[in-house]
N, C-alpha and C positions, 0 to 999 in steps of 0.2 A: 648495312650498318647494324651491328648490335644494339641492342634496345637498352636503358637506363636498365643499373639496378634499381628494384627496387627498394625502398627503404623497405628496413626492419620496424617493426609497429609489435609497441611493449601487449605482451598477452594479456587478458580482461583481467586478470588474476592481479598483475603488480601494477595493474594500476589503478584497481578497488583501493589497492593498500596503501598506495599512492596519494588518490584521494581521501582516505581515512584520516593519512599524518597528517595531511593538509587541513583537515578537517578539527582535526583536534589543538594542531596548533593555533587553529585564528578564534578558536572558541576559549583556550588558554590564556594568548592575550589579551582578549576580551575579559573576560573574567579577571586579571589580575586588574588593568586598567581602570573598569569601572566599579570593580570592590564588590559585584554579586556572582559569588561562590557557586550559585543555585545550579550557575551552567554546567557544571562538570559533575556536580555531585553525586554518586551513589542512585541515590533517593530520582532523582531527575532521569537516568538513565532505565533505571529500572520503569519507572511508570511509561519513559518513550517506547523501551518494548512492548509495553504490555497495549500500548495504544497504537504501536505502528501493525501489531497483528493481525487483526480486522482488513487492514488497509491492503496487507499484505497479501491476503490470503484470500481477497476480492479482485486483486490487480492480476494477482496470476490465473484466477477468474476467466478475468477479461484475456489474458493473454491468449490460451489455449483455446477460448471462441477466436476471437480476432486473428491469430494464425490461420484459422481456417477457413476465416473470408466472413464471417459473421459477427458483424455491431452488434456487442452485448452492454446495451445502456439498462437493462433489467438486472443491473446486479444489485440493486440497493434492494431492490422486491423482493430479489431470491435470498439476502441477506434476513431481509424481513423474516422470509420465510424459514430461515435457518434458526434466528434467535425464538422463535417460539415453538420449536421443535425443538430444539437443546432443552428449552425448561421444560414440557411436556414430559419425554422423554429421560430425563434428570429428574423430574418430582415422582415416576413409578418406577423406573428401573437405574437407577445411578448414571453418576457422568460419562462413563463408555454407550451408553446406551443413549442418553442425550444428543454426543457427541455423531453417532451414528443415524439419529431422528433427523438432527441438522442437516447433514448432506442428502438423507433423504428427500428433505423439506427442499434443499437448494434445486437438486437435483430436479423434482420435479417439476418447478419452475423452470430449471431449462429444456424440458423437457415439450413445456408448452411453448416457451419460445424457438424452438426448434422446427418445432410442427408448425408456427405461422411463418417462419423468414423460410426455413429450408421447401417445406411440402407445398406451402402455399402462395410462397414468394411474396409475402408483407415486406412492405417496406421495414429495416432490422430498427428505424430509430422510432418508429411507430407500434412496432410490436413492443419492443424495452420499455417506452413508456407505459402503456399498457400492462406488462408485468408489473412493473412500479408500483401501479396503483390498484392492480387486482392482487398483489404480496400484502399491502396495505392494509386493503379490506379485508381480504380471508384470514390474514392474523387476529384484525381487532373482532371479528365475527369469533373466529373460537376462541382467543382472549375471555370474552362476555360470555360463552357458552358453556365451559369449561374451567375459567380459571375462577370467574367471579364468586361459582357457591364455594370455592375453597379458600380465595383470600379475599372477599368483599368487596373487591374492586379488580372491574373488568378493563382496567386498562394494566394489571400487574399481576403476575403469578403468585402465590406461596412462596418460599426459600426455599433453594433446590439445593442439592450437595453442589461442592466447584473442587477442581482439579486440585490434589497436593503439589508444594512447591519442594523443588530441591536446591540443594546448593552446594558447591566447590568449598566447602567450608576452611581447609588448611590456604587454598589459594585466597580465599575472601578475606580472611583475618589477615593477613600479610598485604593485599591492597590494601584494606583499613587502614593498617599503619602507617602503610605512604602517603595515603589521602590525608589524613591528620598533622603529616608533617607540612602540612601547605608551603610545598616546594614547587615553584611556579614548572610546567610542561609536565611533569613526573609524578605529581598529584593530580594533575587534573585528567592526566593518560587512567592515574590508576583507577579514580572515581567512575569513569566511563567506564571502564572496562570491569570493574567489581559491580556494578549493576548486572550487568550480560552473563552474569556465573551467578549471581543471588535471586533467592527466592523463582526457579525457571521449573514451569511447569512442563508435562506430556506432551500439552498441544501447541505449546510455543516452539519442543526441539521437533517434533512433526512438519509445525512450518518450516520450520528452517532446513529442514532435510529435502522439505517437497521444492527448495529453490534449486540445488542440483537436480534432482531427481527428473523435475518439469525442463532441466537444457537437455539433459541424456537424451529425455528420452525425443524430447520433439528436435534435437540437431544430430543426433548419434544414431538412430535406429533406422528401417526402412519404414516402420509405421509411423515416424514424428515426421522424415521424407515427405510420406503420401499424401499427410496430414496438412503440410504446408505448402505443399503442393498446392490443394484446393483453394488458398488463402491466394495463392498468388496468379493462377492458371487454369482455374475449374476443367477449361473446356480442354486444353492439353493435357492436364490427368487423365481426364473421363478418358481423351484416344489412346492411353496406353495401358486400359484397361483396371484404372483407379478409381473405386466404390466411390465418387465425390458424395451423393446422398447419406453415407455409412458414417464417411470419416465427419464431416459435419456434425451428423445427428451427436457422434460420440463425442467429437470436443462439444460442442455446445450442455450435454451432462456433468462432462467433468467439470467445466466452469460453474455451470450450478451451483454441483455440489462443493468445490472450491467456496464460491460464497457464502454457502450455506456454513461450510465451516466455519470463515471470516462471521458471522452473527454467533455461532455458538461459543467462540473465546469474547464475546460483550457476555455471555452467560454464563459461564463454567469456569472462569477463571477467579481466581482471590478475589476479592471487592465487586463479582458483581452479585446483583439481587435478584436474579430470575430473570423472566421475562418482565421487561419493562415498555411501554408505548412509546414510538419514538428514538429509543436507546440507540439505531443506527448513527444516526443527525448526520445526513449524507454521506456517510462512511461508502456508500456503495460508488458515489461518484469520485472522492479522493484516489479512492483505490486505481480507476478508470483512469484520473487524471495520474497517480503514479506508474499507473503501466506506458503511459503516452510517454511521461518524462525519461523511462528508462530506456526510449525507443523502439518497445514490441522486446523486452528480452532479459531475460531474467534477473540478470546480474543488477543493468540499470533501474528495474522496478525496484531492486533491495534496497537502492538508494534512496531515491524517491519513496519507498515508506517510511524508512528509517529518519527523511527528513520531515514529513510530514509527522509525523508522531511526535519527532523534537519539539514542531512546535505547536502541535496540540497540548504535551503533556508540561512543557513550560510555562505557558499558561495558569496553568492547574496547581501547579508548585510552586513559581515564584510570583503570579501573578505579573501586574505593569510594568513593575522596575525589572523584571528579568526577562522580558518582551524588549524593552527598550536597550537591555545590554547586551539581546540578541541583533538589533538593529545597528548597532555598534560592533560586532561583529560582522556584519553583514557590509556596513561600511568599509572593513578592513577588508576582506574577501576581493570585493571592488575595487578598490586600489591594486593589488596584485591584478589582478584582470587587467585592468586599464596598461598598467605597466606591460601585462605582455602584448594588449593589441597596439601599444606602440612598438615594440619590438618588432614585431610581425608589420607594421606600418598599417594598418587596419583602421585608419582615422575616424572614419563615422563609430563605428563600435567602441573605438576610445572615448570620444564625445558623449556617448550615450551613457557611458557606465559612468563619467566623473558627471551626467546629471543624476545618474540615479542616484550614487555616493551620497552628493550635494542633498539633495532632496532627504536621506535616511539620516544623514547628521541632521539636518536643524530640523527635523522629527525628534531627536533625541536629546540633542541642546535644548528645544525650547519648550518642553515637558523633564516634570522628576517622577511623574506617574502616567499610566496609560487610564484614560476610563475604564469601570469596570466592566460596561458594556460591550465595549470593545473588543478586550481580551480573548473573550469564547469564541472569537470569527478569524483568530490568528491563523490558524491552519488553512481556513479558506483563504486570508488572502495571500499567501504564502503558493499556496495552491496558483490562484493567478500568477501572482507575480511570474512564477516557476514556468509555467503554460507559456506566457508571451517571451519569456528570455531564449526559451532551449527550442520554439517553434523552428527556427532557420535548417535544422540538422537533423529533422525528424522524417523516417521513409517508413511509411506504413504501408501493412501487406499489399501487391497491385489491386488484388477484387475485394479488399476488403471493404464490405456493404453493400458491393455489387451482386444484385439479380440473378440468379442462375436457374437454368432450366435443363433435366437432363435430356440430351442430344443436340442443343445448340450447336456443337461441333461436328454433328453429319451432312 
């Protein structure tokens, strides 16, 4: 008997964009519904990139380890290590030069994490930790050594130069326009998207380039092949004559230094102040948790920063009331869910999503403000939330974590 067609399955491409519309639509009628503007805005957009980059550029971090079979929970250390080698490296020799100190600084963070998981077979969540908290201290050590006779205080640099910004100036005025006509889908498209063209620095189109650039090369090449090879099969590389020890050593660098850049855009970019103590605030785990959300793969980490930065930088802009009219979107989202896992006849998973609905509406009914306390941890629990929803469909590399020693396979 001939075998089933198989279906046709829309390429990652249209249905990024797929979910973009979707995306912008329920934050559209969000925003007309509950009267705060802040969602769509310009101003909102712009600050979500400048916050999802960090996140971004530490997930793909973790990707490039974790393809190779190596838990890289050291990214917030090497991140560490990146944001005070940006200012170093920014207050003597300008922001390329910064920029360049940072991946250095990442870089050789994975450098040591490399040498305890790969050479010496540490457990990888033991060693991460450990970077963690030796990125920690060897910052605030040359922080007080270094930074203190120059600005008087050893938890912050001097003001170091930051990246000029550019901008699509004939396309930006022309989305202005739309934005101002507050025409309910067609303004709020154009505020989103006139952020992404305004005020966009060097190292922000650098990320966004290094998100193709990181599928080429680890699904298109024989050395991204090799590379993933090792993440999934050490010991059947190794027999067909594949460096497992090599390709390791070198994704776990690039991650690094990935990180390291992920800390240098908290420094080199508009609004920030040097090196500051602290200034990751777990940036290095969001990142981690955005690489899990996009399932090990580049496209889905874009997401997964892009949403975490939403709602980091919401926060920041609109405070409570535009936190709670994200929750009301978040409501609506849920409903379309629920609708299609009755469609699909999916009963438990329908159940589940009209509690969580239930539960975010009379969150949002029974407040007109969020504490202010509160706010600054948006991103975190969004972060949860996001973890426990998307858990069921997540396939992480087969040895990723696992032990390896070479010649196990003789």
């Amino acid at each position: 008997m001939p075998s089933a067609p198989r279906k046709r399955r829309l390429p990652g491409w249209a249905r990024g964009v797929l979910w973009a519309v979707g995306v912008i639509a329920v934050l559209s009628t969000a925003s007309y519904l509950t009267g705060v503007n802040t969602l769509t805005s310009t101003n909102m957009s712009q600050i979500a990139v400048r916050l999802a980059l960090p996140i971004l550029l530490a997930g793909l971090g973790g990707l490039w380890s974790e393809r190779s079979g190596v838990v890289n929970i050291g990214l917030e250390g090497m991140m560490i290590l990146g944001t005070w080698g940006a200012a170093f490296g920014a207050y003597y020799g300008g922001v390329w030069v910064g920029l360049g100190a940072a991946i250095l600084c990442g870089a050789l963070g994975g450098l040591l994490h490399a040498v305890a998981t790969v050479t010496f077979n540490v457990n990888h969540i033991v060693s991460g930790v450990a970077i963690n908290l030796l990125g920690l201290g060897v910052a605030k050590y040359l922080s007080t050594l270094i930074f203190q006779p120059l600005s008087g205080n050893p938890r912050q640099s001097p003001p170091v130069p930051t990246f000029d910004t550019y901008s699509a100036s004939f396309l930006s005025d022309w989305l202005s326009g739309l934005e101002k006509q507050q025409r309910v889908g067609i303004s709020d498209a154009a505020g989103l998207i006139n952020g992404l063209i305004t005020g966009v620095s060097p190292l922000t189109m650098i990320a966004i380039v290094l998100v193709p650039v990181s599928y080429l090369v680890l699904w298109r090449t024989r050395f991204g092949l090799r590379l993933r090879s090792c993440g999934e099969n050490p010991v059947a590389a190794e027999s067909l004559g594949v460096s497992v020890y090599r390709y390791k050593y070198l994704a776990v660098l690039i991650s690094g230094g990935l990180a390291g850049m992920g800390g240098a855009s908290l420094v080199l970019l508009s609004g920030g102040a040097g090196y500051l103590e602290g200034q990751t605030n777990n940036r290095g785990y969001i990142g981690l948790a955005a690489m899990i959300f996009g399932n090990w793969r580049p496209g889905g980490l874009v997401g997964g920063a892009a949403l975490f930065g939403y709602a980091d930088g919401l926060q920041l802009s609109g405070g409570g009331k535009a936190v709670l009219a994200l929750m009301y979107g978040m409501v609506l989202l849920l409903v379309v869910l629920v609708v299609v896992q009755l469609i699909r006849r999916k009963w438990l998973a329908a159940a589940l999503g009209v509690a969580g609905a239930g539960v975010l509406y009379w969150i949002y009914w029974a407040n007109e403000d969020l504490p202010s306390d509160l706010t600054p941890y948006t991103a975190h629990f969004v972060t949860l939330i996001v973890l426990a929803t998307a858990s069921q469909r997540l396939r992480m590399p087969r040895a990723d974590g696992v032990g390896y020693r070479r010649g196990e396979g003789g």
